[in-house]
N, C-alpha and C positions, 0 to 999 in steps of 0.2 A: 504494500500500500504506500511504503514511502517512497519508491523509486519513480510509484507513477504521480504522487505530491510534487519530487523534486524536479520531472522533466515537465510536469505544467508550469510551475514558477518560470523554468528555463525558456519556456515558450513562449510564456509571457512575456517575460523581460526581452526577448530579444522583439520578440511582436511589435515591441512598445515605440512608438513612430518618434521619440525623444530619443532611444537607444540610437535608430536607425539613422537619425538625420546628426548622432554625435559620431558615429563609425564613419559616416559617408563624411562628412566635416574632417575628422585625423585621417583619411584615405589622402583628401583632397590638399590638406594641408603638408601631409608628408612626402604624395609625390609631384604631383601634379600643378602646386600655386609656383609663382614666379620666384618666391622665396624660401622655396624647399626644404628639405631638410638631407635629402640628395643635391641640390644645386647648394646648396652650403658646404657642404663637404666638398663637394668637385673645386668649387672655388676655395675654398681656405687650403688644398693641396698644390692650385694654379699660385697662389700667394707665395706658400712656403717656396715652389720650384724659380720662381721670380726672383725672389729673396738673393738663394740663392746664384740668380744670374748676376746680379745685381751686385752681389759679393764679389764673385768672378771678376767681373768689367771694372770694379771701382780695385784690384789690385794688377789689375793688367795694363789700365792704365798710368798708377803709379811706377809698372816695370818700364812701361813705354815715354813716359816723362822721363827716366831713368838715364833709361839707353840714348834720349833726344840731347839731353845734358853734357852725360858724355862725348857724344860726337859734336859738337859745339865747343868741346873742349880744348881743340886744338888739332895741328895735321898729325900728330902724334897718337892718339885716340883714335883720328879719323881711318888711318893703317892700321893700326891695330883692329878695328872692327873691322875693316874689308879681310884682313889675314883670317882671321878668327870664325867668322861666316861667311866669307864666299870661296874661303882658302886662295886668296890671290898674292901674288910674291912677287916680289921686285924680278929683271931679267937674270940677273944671274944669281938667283937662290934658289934653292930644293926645296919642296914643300912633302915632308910626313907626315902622316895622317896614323896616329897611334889609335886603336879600338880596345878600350881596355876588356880584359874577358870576364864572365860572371862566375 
């Protein structure tokens, strides 16, 4: 007798057009509204990855002020950076290229 008590309650409650229009409402508001609760997460993860671009570029820039400084620094610097990256050498010098091994 109570199991058949406890599935009329159940039937009731969900019957109840208060239940219906609160379920259809947290449906609505979790996937479906502009400000979701998936389109929250997707964006608070596009943030973090921003972040860190953003990290990235504001130290890459600092290397690249870096490197601009130096080569500004004089024709001394300025050979030494072409030696160094493009491997180029006066005409009568030998250029080695050592690979250190792991």
């Amino acid at each position: 007798m109570e199991k058949k008590g406890l599935k009329y309650r159940v039937l009731k409650i969900i019957s109840n057009k208060y239940f219906i229009a609160s379920v259809i409402f947290l449906i609505w508001i979790v996937f479906f509204d502009e400000n979701s609760i998936v389109s929250h997460q997707k964006n608070k993860r596009r943030l973090n990855e921003l972040t860190e671009q953003k990290e990235y570029y504001i130290e890459r820039i600092a290397s690249d002020k870096q490197k601009l400084e130096d080569l500004n620094a004089g024709k001394e610097e300025l050979e030494k950076f072409a030696r160094e990256q493009y491997l180029m050498s006066k005409p009568d010098e030998d250029v080695f290229i050592v690979i250190p091994e792991d």
